[in-house]
C-alpha positions, -999 to +999 in steps of 0.1 A: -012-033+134+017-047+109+031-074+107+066-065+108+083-101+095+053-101+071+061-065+056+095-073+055+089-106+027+062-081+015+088-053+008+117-084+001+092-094-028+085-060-045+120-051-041+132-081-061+113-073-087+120-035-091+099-019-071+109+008-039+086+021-012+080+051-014+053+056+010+040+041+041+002+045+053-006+040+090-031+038+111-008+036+141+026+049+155+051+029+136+073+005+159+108+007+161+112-021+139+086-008+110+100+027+106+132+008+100+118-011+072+103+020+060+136+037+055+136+066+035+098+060+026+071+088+040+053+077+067+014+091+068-014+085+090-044+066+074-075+045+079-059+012+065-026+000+064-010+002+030+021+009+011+028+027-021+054+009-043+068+025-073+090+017-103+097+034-137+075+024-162+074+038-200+095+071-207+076+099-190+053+078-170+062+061-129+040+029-117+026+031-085+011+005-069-009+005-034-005-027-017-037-030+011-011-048+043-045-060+061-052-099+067-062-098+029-037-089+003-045-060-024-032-039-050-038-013-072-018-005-097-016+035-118+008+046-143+012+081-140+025+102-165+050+130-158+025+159-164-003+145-144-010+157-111+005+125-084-008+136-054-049+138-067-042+102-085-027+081-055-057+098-039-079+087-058-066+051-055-065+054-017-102+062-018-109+029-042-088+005-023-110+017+012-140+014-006-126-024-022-117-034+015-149-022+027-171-044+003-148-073+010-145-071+047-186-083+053-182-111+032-153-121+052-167-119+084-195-147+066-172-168+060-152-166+092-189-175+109-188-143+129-218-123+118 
């Protein structure tokens, strides 16, 4: 579950520095309160919760950056050019940030002392 008054200084940081939500990944209902953050962003089911930020970057190419919203922060960041196909990219990304969170979350447990 979110954080709500963490995802709002979370979306309050990457909108001051240009960037919009564009899409919201869940892996429960939103509450009243996140799907008002979420605004006009598409909200999607998922395994982890994350959110896709994106800004214009060069002519003919958007940033898109997939910020992990679990206990640790993560982003990955792909400049997509106009002609490319979006959807199989921010795929793509999904699949690396669930494998990057996957790797990390063992080593976390270590430290925490719980396994």
């Amino acid at each position: 579950m979110i954080d709500t008054s963490v995802f709002r200084d979370t979306l309050a940081l990457y909108e001051k520095h240009g960037w919009q939500l564009a899409r919201l990944l869940l892996t429960e209902e939103p509450s009243p309160e996140l799907s008002s953050l979420a605004g006009s962003a598409s909200v999607h089911s998922s395994a982890f919760d994350a959110a896709w930020f994106t800004r214009s970057s060069q002519p003919g190419t958007t940033t898109w950056e997939l910020r992990y919203l679990g206990p640790s922060p993560l982003a990955l960041v792909s400049v997509v050019g106009e002609d490319a196909d979006l959807e199989a990219e921010l795929e793509f990304q999904q699949e690396r940030l669930v494998e990057m969170v996957s790797r990390k979350m063992p080593s976390e447990e270590r430290k925490n002392g719980t396994s």
